[in-house]
C-alpha positions in Angstrom: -55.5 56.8 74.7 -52.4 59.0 74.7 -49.3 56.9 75.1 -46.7 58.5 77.9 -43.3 58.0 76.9 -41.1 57.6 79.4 -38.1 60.3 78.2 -37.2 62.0 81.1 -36.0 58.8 83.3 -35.0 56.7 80.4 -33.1 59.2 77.8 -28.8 60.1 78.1 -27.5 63.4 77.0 -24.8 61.6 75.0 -24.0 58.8 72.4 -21.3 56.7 71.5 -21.3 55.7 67.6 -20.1 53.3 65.3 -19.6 50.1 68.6 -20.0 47.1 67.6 -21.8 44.2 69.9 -18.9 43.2 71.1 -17.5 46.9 72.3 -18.1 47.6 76.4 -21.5 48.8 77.0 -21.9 52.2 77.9 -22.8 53.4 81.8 -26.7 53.5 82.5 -28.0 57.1 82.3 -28.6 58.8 85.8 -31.7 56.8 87.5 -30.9 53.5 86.1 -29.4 51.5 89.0 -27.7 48.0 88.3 -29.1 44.6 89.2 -26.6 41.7 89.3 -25.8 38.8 90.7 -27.1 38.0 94.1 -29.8 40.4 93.3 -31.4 38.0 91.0 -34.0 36.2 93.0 -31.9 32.5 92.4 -28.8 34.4 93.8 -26.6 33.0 90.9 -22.7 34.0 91.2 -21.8 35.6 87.9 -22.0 39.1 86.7 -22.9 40.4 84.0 -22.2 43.8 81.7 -24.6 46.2 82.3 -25.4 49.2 80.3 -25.8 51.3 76.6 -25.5 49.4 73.3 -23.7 53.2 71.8 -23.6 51.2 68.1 -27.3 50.2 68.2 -28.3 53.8 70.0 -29.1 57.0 68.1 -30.0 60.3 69.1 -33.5 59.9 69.6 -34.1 56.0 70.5 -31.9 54.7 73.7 -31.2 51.0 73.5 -30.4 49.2 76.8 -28.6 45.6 77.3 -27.1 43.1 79.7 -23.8 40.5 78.7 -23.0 37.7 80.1 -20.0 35.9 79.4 -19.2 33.4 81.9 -18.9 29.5 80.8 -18.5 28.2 84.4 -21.3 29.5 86.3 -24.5 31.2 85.2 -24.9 34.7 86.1 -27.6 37.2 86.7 -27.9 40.9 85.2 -30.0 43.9 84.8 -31.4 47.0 85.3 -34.2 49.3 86.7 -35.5 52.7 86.7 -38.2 54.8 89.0 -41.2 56.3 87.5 -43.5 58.6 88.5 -46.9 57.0 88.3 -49.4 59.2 90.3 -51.7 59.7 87.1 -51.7 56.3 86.7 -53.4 55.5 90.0 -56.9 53.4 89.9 -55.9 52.7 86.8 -55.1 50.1 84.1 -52.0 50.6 82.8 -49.8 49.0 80.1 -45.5 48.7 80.5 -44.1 47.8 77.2 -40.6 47.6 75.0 -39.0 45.8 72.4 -36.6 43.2 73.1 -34.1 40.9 71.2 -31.8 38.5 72.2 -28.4 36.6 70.8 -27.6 33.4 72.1 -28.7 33.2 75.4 -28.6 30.1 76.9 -28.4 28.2 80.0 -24.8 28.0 81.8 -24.7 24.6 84.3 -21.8 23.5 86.5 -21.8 20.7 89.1 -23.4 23.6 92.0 -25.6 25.3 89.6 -27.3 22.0 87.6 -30.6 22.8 85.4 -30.2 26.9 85.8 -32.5 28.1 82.0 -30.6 30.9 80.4 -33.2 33.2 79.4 -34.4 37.2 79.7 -37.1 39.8 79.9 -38.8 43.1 81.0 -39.1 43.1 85.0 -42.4 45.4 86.4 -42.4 45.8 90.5 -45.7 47.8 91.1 -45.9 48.9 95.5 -48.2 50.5 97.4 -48.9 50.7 101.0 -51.4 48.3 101.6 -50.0 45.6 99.3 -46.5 46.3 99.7 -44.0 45.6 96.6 -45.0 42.9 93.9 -42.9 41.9 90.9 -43.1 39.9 87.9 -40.1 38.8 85.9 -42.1 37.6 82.2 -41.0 34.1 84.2 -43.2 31.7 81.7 -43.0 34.3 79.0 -39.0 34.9 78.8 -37.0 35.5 75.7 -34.4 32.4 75.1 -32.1 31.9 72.2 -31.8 34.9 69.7 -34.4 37.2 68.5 -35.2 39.7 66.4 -36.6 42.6 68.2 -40.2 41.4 69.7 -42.4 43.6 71.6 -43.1 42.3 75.1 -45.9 44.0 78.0 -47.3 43.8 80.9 -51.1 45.0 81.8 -51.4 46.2 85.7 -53.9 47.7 87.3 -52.2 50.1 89.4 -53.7 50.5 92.9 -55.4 53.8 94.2 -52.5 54.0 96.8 -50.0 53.4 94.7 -46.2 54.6 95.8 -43.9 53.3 93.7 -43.4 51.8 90.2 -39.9 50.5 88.9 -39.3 49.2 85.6 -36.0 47.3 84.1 -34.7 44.4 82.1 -33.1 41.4 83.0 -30.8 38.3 81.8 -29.5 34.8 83.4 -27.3 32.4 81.8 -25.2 33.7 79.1 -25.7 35.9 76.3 -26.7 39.3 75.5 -30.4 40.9 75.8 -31.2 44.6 73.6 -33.9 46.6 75.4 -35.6 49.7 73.8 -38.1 52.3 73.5 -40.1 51.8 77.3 -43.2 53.2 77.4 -46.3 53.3 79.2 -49.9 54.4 78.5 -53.3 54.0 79.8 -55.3 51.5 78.1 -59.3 50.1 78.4 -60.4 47.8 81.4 -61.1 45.1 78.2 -57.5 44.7 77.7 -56.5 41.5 79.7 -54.6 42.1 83.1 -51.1 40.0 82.2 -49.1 40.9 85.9 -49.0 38.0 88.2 -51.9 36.3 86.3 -52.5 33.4 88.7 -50.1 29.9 86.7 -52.2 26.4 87.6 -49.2 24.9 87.8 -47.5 27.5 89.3 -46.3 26.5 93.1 -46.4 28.4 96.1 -43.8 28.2 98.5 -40.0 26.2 98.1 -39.6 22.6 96.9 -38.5 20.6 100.0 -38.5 17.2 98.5 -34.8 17.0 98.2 -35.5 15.0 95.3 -31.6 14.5 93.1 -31.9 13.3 89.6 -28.1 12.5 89.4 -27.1 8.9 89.6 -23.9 8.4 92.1 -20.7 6.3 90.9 -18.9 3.9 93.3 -16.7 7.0 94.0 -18.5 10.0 94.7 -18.9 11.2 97.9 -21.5 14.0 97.1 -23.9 14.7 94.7 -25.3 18.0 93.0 -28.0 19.7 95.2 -31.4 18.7 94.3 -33.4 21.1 92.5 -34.0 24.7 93.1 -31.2 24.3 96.0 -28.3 26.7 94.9 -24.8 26.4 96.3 -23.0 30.1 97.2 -20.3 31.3 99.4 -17.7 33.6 99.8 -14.1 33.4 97.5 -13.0 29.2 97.4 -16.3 27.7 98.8 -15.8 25.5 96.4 -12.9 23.4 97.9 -16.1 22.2 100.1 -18.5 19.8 99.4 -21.7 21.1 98.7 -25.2 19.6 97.9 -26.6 15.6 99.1 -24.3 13.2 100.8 -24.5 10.2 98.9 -23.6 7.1 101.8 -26.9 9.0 103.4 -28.7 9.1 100.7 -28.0 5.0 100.1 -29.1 4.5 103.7 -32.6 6.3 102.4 -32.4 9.4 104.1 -33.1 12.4 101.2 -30.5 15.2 102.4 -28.8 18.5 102.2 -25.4 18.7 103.8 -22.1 20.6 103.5 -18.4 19.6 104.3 -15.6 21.7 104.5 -12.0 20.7 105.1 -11.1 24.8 105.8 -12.1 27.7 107.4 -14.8 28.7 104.9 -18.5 30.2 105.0 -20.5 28.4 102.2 -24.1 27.8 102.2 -27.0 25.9 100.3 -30.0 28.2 99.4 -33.8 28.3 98.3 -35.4 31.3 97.7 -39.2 32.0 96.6 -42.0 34.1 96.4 -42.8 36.1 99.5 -46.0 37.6 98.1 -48.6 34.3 99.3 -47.0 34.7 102.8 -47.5 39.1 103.4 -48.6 39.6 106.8 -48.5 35.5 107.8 -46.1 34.1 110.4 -44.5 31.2 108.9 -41.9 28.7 110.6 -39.1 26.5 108.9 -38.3 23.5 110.5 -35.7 20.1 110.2 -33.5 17.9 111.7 -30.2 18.7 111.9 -26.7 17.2 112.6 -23.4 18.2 112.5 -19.5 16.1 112.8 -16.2 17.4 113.6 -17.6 21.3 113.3 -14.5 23.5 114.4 -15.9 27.6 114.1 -14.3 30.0 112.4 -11.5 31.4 114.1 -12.3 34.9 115.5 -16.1 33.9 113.8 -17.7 35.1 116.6 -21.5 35.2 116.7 -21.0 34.4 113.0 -19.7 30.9 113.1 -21.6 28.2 113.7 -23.6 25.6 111.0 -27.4 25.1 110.9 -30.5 26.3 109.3 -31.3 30.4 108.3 -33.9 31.8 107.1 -34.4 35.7 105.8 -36.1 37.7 103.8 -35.7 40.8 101.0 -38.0 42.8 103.3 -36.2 46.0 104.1 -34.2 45.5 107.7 -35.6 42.0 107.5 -33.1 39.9 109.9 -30.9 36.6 109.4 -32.3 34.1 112.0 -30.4 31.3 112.2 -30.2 28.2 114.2 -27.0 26.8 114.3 -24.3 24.1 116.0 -21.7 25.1 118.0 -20.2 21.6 118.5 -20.7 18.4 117.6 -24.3 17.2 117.7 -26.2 14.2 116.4 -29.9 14.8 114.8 -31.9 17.4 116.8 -35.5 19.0 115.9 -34.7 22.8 114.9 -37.3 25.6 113.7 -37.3 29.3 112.9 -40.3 31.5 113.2 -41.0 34.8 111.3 -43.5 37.6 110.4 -43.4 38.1 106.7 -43.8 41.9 106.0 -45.5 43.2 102.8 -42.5 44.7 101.5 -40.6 41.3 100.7 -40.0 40.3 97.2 -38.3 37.1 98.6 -38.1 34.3 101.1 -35.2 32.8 101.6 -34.1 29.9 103.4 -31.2 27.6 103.5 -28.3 25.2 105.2 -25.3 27.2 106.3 -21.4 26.4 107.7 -19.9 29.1 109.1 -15.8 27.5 109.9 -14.9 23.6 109.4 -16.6 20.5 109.8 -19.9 18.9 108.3 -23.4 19.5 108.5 -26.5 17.8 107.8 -30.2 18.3 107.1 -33.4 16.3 106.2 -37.1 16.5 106.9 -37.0 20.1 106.1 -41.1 21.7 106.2 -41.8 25.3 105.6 -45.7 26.3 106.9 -47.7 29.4 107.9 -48.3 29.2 111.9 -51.3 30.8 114.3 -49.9 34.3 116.0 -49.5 32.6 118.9 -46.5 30.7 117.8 -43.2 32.5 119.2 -41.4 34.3 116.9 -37.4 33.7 116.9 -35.2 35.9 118.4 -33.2 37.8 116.0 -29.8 37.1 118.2 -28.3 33.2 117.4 -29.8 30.4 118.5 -27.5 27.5 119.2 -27.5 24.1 120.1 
């Protein structure tokens, strides 16, 4: 079958020559639109270079890539594009490039413990009645350096198919070369490779608050357990983010935060939304809080509790948080989970001063009869 090369989205009218791979990238073409940082689905704080290799480009063959340079915290980077799929509806369809890779590798600091460095092609096929799913090659990801290596997906596009994007992506630290997309028809023989169902692949966050780290006599705090990312705004990290360790000797498994200023950090899991489309779910804990002083001016923003959101489009925050001092109270948060989310996201926030605590964390799917949260703050 005819291969359809995607030219028209993917090609620039001009070319650098003679760059090296250390020269600045040059900007995307019109209809690529930058991923980076928080938009990668771990929310990891660096950035990344994102744009045209001009020395590895010529006239007739585009070549994409992604940089990351930081050595202190990993970082997320990428790209996608739009494409017109109508003559691909009903149909099976494979999304393909070449790919090569230089050193990518995983970047860990104390917040940001057992982060893989690693890259790939991203494919996010919507429609409808099955809203927006994605796959990121997670299991199948590009580590290390390469020579080029072709990399797919096989999708079978649904009859009410709306939208189609297609882009690259890179975490850690390193570079990633992306070139000649292109997408084609192929025979219903030819193994389906999106979302293929993983055995081992779980569904829904990891709330054992399970921390590998071994404390010393002197620490107060330890690294957050896994798949628990610290973030925040500019110097969250004069806080103390992750488990407190004279709890965690007492044998309570924890999250907590403690802040000494006026600051607005926050511990975070986010996962799959795709097993949960159209499903009211709730997350639950117990919660405590000591010597919590809200952010001057804060608002309805300060406070320190639990959230939970999604990447649904005008999806709300809902958060239940502590106004004052509190010792261990119940708290839960209820939501619809709409077809268009990519990602659930849930997590311990402090909005101001103070410390907060949380343990015995579940996240479950609920009957419809289960009152949903209100979007406005719910405090305690």
């Amino acid at each position: 079958m005819k291969p359809h090369l995607l030219l028209a989205a993917l090609l620039v009218t001009s070319l650098g020559h003679g760059a090296d791979d250390a020269m600045s990238l040059a900007p995307l073409p019109q209809g690529w639109s930058r991923m980076s940082g928080d938009g990668g689905p771990e929310g990891l704080p660096g950035t990344c270079e994102i744009g045209v290799d001009s020395g590895k480009s010529t006239p007739d063959r585009q070549v994409y890539s992604v940089r990351c340079t930081n050595d202190g915290v990993p970082s997320f980077g990428g790209a996608r594009n739009t494409v017109r799929t109508a003559s691909f509806r009903s149909k099976r369809v494979r999304v393909s490039a070449w790919l090569m890779a230089s050193g990518i590798q995983g970047v860990s600091s104390p917040q940001y413990a057992g982060v893989a460095g690693e890259g790939g092609m991203w494919l996010g096929v919507g429609s409808p009645r099955n809203g927006m799913r994605s796959d990121r090659m997670q299991g199948r990801a590009i580590k290390g350096s390469t020579d080029w290596e072709y990399r797919d997906f096989v999708v079978d596009v649904p009859d009410d198919n709306n939208q189609m994007f297609i882009g690259y992506w890179m975490q850690g630290k390193g570079q990633l070369w992306v070139r000649d997309f292109k997408i084609e028809e192929v025979s219903t023989t030819v193994p389906v490779n999106f979302l293929v169902a993983d055995p081992g692949r779980v569904v829904g966050p990891d709330l054992s608050l399970l921390t590998t780290a071994a404390a010393r006599p002197e620490d107060r705090f330890l690294p957050p357990p896994a798949k628990w990312l610290a973030k925040g705004s500019t110097g969250f990290e004069l806080c103390d983010i992750g488990v407190d360790v004279q709890m965690l000797k007492d044998g309570q498994r924890n999250l907590s935060i403690a802040c000494n200023v006026e600051q607005t950090p926050l511990l975070r899991q986010a996962f799959e939304a795709a097993p949960f489309w159209g499903k009211r779910v709730r997350l639950s804990g117990w919660v405590k809080t000591q010597g919590f002083e809200p952010m001057a001016g804060g608002g309805g923003q300060a406070g320190a509790g639990l959230f939970m959101t999604n990447t649904g489009s005008n999806a709300p925050e809902l958060r239940a948080n502590a106004t004052q001092a509190a010792e261990w109270q119940s708290r839960e948060l209820v939501m619809d989970v709409p077809r268009n989310s990519t990602w659930i996201i849930i997590g311990l926030a402090l909005r101001g001063r103070g410390q907060v605590w949380a343990r015995d964390l579940k996240f479950e799917e609920v009957s419809r009869d289960t009152p949903l949260t209100p979007t406005s703050v719910v405090t305690f």
